[in-house]
VODO-497496 format. One record per residue: x, y, z of N, C-alpha, C, CB in turn. Coordinates in steps of 0.1 Angstrom, whole numbers, padded with zeros to 4 digits, always signed. Glycine has a CB too. Layout:
BEGIN
XYZXYZXYZXYZ ...
//
This chain:
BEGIN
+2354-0174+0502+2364-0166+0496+2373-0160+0507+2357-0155+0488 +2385-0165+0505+2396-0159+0516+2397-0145+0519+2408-0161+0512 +2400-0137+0527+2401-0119+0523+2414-0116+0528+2389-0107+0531 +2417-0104+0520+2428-0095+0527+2427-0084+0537+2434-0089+0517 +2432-0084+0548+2435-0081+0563+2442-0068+0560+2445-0093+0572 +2434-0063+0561+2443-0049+0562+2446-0046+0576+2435-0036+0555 +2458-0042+0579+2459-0038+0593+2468-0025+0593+2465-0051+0604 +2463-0014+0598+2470+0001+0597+2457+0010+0608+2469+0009+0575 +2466+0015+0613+2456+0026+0619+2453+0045+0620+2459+0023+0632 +2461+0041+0604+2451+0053+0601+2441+0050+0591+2458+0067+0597 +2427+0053+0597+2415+0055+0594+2413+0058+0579+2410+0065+0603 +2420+0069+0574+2415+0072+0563+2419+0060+0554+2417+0085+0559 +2433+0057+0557+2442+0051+0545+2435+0038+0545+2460+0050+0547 +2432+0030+0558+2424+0018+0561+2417+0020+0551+2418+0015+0574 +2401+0033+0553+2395+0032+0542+2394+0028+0531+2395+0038+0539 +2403+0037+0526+2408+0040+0513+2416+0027+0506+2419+0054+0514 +2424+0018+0515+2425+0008+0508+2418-0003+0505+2433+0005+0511 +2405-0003+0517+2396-0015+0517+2386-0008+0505+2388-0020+0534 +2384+0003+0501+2373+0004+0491+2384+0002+0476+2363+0022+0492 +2396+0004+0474+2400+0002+0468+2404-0014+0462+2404+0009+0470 +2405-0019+0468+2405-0036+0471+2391-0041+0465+2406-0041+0490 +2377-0038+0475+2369-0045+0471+2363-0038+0455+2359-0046+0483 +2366-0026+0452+2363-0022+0440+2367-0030+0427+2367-0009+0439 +2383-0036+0432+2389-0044+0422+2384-0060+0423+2405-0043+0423 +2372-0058+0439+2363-0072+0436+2372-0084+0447+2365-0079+0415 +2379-0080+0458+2384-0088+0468+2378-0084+0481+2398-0087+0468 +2374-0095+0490+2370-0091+0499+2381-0087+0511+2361-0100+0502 +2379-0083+0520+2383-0070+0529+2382-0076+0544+2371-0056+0526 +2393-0076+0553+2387-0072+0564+2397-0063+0571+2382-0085+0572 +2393-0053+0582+2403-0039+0588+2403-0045+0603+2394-0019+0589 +2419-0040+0606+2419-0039+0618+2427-0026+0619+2425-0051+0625 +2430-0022+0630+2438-0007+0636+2446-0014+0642+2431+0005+0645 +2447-0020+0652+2460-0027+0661+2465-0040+0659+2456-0028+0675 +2477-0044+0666+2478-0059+0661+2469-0063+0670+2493-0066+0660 +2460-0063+0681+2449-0072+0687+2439-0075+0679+2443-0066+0698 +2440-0066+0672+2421-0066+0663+2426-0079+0649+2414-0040+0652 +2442-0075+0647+2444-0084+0636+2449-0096+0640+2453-0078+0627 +2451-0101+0650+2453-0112+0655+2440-0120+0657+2461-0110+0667 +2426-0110+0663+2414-0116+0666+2408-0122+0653+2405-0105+0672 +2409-0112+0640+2409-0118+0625+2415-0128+0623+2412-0111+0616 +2430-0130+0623+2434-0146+0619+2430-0156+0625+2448-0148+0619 +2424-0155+0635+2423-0164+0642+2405-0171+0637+2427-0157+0656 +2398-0163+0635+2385-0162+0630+2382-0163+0620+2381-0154+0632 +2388-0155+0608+2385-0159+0591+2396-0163+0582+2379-0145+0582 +2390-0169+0571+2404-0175+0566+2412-0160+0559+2401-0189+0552 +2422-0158+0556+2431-0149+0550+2435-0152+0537+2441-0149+0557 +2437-0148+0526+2446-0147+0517+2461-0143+0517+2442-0141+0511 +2461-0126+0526+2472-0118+0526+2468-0111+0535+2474-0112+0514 +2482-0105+0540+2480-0095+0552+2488-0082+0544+2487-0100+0569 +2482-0069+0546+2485-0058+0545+2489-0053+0556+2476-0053+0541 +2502-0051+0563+2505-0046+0575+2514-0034+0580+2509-0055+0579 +2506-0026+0582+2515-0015+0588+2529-0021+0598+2505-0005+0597 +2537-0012+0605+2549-0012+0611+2548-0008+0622+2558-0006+0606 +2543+0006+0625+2537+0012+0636+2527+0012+0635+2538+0022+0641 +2523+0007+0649+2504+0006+0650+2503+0007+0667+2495-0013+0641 +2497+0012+0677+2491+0014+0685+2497+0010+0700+2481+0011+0680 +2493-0007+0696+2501-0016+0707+2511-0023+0706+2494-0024+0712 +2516-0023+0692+2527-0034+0692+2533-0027+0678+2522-0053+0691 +2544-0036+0675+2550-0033+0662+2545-0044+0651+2565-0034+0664 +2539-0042+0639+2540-0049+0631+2552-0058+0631+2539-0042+0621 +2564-0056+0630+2572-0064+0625+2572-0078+0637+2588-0055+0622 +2567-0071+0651+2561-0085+0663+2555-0091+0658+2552-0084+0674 +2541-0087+0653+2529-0097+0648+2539-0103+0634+2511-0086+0642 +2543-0098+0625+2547-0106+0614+2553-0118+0620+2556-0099+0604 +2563-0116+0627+2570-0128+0633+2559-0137+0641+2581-0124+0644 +2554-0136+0651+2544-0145+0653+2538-0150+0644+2537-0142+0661 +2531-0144+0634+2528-0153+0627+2533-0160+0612+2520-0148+0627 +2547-0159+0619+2557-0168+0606+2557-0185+0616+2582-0157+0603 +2554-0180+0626+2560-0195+0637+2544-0206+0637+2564-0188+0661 +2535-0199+0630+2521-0210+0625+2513-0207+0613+2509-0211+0636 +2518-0197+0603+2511-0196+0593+2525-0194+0583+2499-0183+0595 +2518-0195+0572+2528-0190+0557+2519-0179+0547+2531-0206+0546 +2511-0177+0557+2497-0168+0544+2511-0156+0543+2473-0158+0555 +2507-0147+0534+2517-0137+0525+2513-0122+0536+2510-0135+0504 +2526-0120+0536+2528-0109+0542+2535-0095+0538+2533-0114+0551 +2526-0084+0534+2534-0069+0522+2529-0055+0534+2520-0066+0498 +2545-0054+0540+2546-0043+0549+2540-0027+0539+2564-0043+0557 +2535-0024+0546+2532-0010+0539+2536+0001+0551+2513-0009+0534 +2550+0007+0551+2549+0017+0562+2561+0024+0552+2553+0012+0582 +2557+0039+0562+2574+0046+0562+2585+0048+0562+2578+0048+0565 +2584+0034+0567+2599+0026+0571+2606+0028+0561+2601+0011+0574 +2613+0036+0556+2621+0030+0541+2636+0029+0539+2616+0038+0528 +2642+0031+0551+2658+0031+0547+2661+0015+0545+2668+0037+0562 +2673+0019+0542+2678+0000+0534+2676-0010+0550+2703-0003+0525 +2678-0009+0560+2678-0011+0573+2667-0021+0576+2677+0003+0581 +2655-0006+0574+2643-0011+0577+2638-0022+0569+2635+0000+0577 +2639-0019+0556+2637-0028+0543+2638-0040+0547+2648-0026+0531 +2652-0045+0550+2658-0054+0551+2656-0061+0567+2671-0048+0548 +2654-0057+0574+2644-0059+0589+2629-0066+0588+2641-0043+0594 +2625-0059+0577+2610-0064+0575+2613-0078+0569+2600-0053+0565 +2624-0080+0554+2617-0092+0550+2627-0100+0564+2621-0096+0530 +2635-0098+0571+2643-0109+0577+2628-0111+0591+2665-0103+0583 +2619-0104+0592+2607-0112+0601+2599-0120+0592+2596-0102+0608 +2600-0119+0581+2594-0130+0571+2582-0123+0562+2587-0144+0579 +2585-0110+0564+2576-0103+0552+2580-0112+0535+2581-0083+0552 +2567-0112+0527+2572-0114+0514+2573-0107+0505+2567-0121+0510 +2571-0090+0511+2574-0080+0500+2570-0067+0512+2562-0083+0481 +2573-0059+0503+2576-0045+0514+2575-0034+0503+2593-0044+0522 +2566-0022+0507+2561-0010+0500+2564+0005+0507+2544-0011+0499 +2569+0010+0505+2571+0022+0513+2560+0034+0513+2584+0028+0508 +2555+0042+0519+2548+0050+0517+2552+0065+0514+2541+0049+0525 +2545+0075+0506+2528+0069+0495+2536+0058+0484+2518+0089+0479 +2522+0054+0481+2524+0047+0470+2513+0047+0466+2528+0036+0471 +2512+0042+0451+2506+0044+0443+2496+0028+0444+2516+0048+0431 +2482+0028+0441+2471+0021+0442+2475+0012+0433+2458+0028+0440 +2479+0012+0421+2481+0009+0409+2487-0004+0413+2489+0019+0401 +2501+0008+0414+2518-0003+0420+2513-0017+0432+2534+0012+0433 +2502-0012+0441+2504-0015+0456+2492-0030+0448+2497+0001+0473 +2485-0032+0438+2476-0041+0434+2485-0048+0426+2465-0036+0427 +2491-0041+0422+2505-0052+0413+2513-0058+0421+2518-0044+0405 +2512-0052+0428+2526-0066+0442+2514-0076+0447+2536-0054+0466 +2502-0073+0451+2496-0083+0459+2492-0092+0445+2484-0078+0470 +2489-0088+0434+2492-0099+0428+2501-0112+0426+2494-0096+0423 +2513-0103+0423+2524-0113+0422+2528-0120+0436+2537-0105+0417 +2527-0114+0450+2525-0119+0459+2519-0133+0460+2519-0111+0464 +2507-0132+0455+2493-0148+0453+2501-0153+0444+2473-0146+0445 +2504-0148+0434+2506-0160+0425+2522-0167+0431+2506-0154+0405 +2529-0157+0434+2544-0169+0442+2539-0174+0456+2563-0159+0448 +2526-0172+0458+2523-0184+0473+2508-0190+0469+2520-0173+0494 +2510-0198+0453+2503-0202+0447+2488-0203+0447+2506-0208+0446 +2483-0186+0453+2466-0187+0452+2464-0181+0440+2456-0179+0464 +2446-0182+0440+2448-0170+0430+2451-0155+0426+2442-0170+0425 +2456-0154+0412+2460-0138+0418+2445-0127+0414+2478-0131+0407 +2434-0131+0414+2420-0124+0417+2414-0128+0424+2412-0121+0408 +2402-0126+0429+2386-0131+0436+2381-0143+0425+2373-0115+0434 +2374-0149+0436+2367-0159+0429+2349-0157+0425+2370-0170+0439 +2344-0167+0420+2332-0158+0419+2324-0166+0427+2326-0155+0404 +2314-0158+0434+2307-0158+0447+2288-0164+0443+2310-0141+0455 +2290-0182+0449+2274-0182+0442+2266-0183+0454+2271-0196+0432 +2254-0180+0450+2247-0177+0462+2230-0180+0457+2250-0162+0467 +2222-0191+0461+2216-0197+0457+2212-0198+0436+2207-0194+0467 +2204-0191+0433+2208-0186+0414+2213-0170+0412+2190-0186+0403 +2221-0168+0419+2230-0160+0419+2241-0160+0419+2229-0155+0424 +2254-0153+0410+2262-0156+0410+2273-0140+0408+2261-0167+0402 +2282-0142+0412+2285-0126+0413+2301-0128+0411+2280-0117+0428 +2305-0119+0398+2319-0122+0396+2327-0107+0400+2323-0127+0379 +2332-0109+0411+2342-0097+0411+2349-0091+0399+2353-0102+0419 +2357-0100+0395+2369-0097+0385+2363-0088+0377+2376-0109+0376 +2350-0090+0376+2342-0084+0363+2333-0074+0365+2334-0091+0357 +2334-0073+0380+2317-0071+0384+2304-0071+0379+2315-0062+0388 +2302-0081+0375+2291-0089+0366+2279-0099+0376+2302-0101+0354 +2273-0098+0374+2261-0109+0380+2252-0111+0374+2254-0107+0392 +2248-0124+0376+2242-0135+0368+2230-0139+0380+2255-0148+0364 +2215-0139+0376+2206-0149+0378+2202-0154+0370+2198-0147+0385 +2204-0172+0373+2202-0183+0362+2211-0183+0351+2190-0182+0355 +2219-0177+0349+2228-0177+0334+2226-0165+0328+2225-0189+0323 +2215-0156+0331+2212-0143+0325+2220-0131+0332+2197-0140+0327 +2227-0125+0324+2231-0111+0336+2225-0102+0338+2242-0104+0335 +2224-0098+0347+2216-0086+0359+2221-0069+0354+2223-0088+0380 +2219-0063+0348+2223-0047+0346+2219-0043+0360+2213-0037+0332 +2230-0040+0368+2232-0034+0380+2236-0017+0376+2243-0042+0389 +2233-0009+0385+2245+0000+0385+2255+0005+0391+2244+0008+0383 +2267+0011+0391+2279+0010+0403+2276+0009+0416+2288+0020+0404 +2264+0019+0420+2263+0017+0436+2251+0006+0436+2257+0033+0445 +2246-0001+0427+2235-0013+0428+2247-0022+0433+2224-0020+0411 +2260-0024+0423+2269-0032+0424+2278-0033+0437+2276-0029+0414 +2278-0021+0444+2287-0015+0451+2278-0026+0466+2287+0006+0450 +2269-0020+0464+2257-0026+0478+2255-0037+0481+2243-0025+0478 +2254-0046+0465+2252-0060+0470+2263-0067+0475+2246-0067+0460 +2278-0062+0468+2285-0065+0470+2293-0067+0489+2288-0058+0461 +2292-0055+0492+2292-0054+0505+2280-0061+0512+2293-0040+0507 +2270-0065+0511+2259-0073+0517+2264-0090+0514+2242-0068+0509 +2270-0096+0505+2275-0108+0498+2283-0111+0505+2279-0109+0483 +2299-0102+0507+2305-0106+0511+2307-0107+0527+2311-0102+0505 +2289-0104+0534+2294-0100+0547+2278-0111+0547+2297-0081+0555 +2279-0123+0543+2267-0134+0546+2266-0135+0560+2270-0149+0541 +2251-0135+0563+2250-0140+0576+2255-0130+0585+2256-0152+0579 +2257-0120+0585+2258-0111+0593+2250-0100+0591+2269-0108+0593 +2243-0093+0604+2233-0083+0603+2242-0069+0599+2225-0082+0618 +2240-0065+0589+2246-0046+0583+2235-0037+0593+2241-0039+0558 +2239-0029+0594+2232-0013+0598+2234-0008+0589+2237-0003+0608 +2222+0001+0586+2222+0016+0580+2231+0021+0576+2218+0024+0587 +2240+0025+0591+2248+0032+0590+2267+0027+0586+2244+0038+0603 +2264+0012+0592+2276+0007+0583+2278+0006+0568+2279-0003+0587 +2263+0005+0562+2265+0000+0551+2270+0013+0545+2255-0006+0546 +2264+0024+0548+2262+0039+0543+2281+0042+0544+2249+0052+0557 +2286+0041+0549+2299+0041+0553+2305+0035+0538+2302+0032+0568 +2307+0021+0537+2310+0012+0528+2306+0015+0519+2307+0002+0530 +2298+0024+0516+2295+0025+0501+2296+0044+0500+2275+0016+0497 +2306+0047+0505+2312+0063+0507+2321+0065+0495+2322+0065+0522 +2318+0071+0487+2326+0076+0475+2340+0080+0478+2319+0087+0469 +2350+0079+0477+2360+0088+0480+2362+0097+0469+2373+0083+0484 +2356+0096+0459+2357+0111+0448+2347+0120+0451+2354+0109+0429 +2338+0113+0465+2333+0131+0466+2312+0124+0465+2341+0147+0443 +2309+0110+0463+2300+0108+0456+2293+0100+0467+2303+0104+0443 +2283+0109+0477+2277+0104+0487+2265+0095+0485+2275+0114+0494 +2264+0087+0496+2251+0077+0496+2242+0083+0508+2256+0059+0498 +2232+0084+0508+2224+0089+0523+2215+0083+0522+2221+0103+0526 +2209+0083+0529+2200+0072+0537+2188+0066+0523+2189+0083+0554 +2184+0080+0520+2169+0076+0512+2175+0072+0499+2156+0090+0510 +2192+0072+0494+2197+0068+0482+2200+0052+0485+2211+0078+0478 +2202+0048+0498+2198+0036+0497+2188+0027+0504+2205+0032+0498 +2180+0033+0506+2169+0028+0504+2162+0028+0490+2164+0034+0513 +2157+0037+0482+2161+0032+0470+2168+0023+0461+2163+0037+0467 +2184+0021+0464+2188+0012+0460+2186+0001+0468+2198+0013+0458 +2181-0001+0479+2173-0013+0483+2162-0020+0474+2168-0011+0496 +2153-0009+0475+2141-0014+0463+2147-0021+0452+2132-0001+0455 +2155-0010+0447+2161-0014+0431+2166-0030+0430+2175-0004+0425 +2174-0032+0436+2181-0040+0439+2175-0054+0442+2187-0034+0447 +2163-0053+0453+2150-0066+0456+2144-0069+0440+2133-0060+0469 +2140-0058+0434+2137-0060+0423+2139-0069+0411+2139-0053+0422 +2156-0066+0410+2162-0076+0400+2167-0086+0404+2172-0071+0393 +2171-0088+0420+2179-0100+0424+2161-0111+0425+2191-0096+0443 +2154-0106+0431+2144-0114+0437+2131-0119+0429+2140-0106+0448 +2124-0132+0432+2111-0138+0421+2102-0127+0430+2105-0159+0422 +2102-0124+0440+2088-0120+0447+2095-0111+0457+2078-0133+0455 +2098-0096+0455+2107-0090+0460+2099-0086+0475+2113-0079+0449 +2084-0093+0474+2074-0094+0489+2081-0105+0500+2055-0103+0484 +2089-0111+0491+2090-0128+0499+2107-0127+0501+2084-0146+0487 +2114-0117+0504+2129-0115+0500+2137-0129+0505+2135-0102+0509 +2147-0136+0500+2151-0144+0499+2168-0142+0498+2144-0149+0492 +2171-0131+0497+2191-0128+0494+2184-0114+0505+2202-0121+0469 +2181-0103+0500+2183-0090+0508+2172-0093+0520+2179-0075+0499 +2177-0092+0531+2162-0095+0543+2168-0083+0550+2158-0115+0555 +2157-0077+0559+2158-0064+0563+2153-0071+0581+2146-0051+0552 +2163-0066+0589+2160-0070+0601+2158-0052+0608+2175-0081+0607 +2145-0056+0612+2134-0048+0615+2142-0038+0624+2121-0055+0621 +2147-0024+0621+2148-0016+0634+2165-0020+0636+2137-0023+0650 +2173-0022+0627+2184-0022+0625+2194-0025+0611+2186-0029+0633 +2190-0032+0602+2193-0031+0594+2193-0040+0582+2200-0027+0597 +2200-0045+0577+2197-0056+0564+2209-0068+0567+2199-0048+0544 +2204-0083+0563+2214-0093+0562+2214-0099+0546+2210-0105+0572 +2223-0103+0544+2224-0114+0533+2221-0129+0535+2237-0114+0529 +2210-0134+0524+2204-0146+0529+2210-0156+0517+2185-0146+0530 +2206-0167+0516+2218-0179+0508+2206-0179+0497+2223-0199+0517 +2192-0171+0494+2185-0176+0487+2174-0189+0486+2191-0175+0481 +2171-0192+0500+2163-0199+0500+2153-0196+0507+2168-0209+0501 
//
């Protein structure tokens, strides 16, 4: 599953757009500078880039241009910028759409839509299988064997973030991050750990013998393919 690149360096808004993204069931990846977002294209596939204007070491509108001269993946400036000038600046580096800030979560899911669908992907997530598991964003729904799983938002919230980050070892403390409420609705340590149990429970035949959630001793948990 391709993801969207968010690249902005302020912290919170980064946040705030990657939980809002994966909540609507798309995977995610952050950078703060154009180094960190150059290190990502180069590494995972992309859908879309989310790109700030000002950022740290360079100018967005640099990185957009470099990467008009070997890619066509979709490019939606999100800055400040908003006189007709700037507007007009951004799409002539080859942006394919341009948001001024604030904006609205709503509005800003409606452009990257239409975005995918005029650079003919799709315009949602796809659904993610993983040995008899199967997990639909769009819906947030999951399925072992053809049966669905009654999760609950943060059961949903966890596995999710563990699925879309296969093969890679989580911490504690990253995960605890990623699964941060922004209405106020904290996760702490022994809330997931609990939802660890819960969670081995329904995903797993022998939640002794873990096969999707494996827990790497003295740091933290990976996602396994189920076998």
């Amino acid at each position: 599953m391709s993801a969207i690149l968010i690249v902005e360096d302020d912290c919170l808004l980064n946040d705030g757009l990657c939980y809002s993204l994966q909540k609507e069931g798309f995977t995610t990846l952050q950078a703060y500078t154009c180094r960190e977002a150059e290190a990502h294209l180069e590494q995972s596939p992309v859908c879309l880039v989310l790109l700030d204007i000002r950022l740290p070491d360079a100018s967005g509108l640099e990185l957009c241009r470099k990467l008009r001269r070997t890619s066509r993946v979709p490019v939606i400036f999100l800055t400040a910028n908003d006189t007709e000038q700037d507007i007009v600046k951004g799409f002539d580096t080859g942006a394919d759409d341009y948001i001024a800030k604030p904006f609205s979560t709503v509005v800003l899911l409606r452009h990257i839509q239409a975005v995918l669908r005029r650079s003919g992907q799709e315009s949602g997530p796809q659904v993610l299988h993983c040995g008899e598991i199967a997990i639909h964003p769009a819906g947030m729904k999951v399925y072992k064997r053809g049966e669905e799983l009654r999760l609950t938002p943060t059961e949903y919230r966890l596995l999710a973030v563990l699925a879309e980050n296969g093969g890679q070892v989580l911490t504690r403390e990253l995960i605890l991050q990623k699964l941060w409420d922004q209405d106020g609705n904290f996760v702490d340590e022994n809330t997931l750990s609990v939802n660890i149990r819960r969670l081995r429970a329904k995903l797993e035949d022998d939640p002794k013998d873990c096969k999707y959630i494996k827990t790497v001793f003295g740091i933290g948990y990976t996602w396994g393919a189920g076998e």
